[in-house]
C-alpha positions in Angstrom: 3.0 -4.8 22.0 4.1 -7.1 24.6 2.2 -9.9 26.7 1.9 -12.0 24.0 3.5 -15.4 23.5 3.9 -18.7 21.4 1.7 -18.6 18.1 0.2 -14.7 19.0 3.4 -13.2 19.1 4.1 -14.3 15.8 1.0 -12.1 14.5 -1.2 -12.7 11.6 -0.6 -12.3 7.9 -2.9 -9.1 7.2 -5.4 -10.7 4.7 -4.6 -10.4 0.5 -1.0 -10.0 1.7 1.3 -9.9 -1.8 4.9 -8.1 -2.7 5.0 -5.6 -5.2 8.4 -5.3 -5.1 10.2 -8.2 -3.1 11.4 -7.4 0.2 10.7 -3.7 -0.1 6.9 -2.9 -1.0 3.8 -5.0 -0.2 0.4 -4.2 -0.3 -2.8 -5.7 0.9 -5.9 -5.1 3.3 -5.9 -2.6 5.8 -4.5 -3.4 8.7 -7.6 -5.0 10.8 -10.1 -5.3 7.9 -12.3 -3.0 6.3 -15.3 -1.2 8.0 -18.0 -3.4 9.2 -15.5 -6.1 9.1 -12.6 -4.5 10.8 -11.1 -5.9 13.7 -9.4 -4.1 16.3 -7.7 -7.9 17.9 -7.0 -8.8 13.5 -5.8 -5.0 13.6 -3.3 -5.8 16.3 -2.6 -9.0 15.5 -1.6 -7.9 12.1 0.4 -4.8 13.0 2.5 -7.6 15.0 3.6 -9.2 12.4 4.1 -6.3 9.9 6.8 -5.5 12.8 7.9 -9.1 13.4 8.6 -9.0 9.1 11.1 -5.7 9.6 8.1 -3.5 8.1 9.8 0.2 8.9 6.3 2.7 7.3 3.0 2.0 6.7 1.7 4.2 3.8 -2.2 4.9 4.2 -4.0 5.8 1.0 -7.1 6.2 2.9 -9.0 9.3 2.9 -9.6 9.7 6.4 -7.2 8.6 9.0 -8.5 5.6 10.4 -5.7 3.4 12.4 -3.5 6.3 12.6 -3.4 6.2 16.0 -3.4 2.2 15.9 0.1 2.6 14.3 1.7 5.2 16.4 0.2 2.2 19.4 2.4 -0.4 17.5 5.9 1.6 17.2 5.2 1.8 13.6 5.5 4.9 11.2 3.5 5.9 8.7 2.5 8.1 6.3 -1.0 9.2 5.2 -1.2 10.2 1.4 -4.9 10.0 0.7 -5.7 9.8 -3.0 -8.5 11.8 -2.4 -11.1 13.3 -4.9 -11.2 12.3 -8.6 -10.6 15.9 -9.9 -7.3 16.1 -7.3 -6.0 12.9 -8.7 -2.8 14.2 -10.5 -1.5 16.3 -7.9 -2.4 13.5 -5.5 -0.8 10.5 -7.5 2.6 13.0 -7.8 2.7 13.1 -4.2 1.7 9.2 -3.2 4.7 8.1 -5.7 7.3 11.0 -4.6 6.0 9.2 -0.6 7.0 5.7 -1.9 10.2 6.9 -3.7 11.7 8.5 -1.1 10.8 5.7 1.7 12.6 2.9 -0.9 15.9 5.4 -1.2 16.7 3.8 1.9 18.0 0.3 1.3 16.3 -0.8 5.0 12.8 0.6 4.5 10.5 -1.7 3.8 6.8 -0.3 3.1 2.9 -1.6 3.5 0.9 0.3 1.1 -2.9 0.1 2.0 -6.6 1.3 1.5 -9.3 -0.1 3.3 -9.8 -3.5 0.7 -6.7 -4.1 -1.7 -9.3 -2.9 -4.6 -9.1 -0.8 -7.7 -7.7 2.1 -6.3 -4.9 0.6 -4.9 -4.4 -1.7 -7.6 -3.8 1.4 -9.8 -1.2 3.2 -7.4 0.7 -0.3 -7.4 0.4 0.2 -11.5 1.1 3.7 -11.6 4.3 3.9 -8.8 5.9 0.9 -11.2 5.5 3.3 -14.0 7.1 6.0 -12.1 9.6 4.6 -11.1 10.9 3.2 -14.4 10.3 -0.4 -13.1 8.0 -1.0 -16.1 7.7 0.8 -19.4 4.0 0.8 -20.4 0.5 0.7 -19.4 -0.2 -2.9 -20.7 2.4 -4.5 -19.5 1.9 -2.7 -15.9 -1.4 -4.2 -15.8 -0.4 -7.3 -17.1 2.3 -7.8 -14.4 -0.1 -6.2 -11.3 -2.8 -8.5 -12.3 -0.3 -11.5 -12.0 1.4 -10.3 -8.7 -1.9 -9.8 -7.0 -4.5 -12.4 -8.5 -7.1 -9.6 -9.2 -8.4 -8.1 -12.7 -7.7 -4.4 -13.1 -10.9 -2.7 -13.9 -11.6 0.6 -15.1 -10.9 2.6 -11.5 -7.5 1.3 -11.7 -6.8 1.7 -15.3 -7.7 5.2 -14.9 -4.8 6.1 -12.6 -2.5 4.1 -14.7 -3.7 5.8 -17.5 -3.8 9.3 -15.5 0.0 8.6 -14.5 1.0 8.2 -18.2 -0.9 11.2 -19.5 0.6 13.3 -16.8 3.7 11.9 -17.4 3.9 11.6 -13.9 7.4 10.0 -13.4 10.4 10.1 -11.0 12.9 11.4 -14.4 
């Protein structure tokens, strides 16, 4: 991504931007906006500055593998870990944590987890990788404190995969 100077090489902010866990995992929009509404300029604008901000993996949980390609364009890795169906959602959850966990081993990663809106799916993977990773004890409080960090209510699609990763006992132990 070269060409660009002064304000546009600085990037843009992708949209509902928010730390999970400071300086490691963020979460937000997808890169470029969602469907109707994505951008491929906003797209590019906002891959810059996930690079300019030391962002090392993109992790996708998007079922199909739109801006794939966008992100191999932009020198950035990724992983795709689609949550997929509803009846897949324990082996799937397993697998999207076991992603994150082994990204954040290394002290210089620094991860962008996404889905197409930062909506109740993702606001339950951000609830449910906190529980397996020991960073939070139980379900209340894991809403309590992903409500807070991101400004949104949890409804019942992301209590569900909290809920799923505690019955499961889906943990990182």
């Amino acid at each position: 991504m070269t060409g660009l100077r002064g304000r546009w090489a600085q990037g843009l902010q992708p949209r509902f931007f928010c730390w999970v866990i400071k300086d490691r995992l963020a979460t937000g929009e997808r890169p470029g906006g969602f469907a109707r509404n994505h951008r491929k300029v906003r797209r590019r604008e906002e891959l810059i500055w996930l690079a300019q901000h030391g962002f090392t993996h993109l992790v996708s949980l998007l079922d199909s593998p739109h801006n794939l390609h966008a992100y191999d364009e932009a020198g950035i890795a990724y992983a795709h870990v689609p949550i997929g169906r509803h009846d897949e959602m324990s082996e799937r959850l397993a697998e999207i944590y076991d992603t994150i966990a082994t990204f954040l081993d290394d002290p210089v990663e620094r991860i962008y987890l996404h889905r197409e809106e930062l909506g109740e799916k993702t606001l339950g993977v951000i609830g449910g990788y906190l529980l397996y990773a020991g960073l939070v004890d139980t379900g209340p409080r894991v809403v309590s404190l992903v409500e807070n960090l991101t400004g949104r209510n949890l409804g019942a699609e992301a209590r569900e995969i909290v809920s799923a990763t505690l019955e499961h006992h889906i943990s990182r132990g």
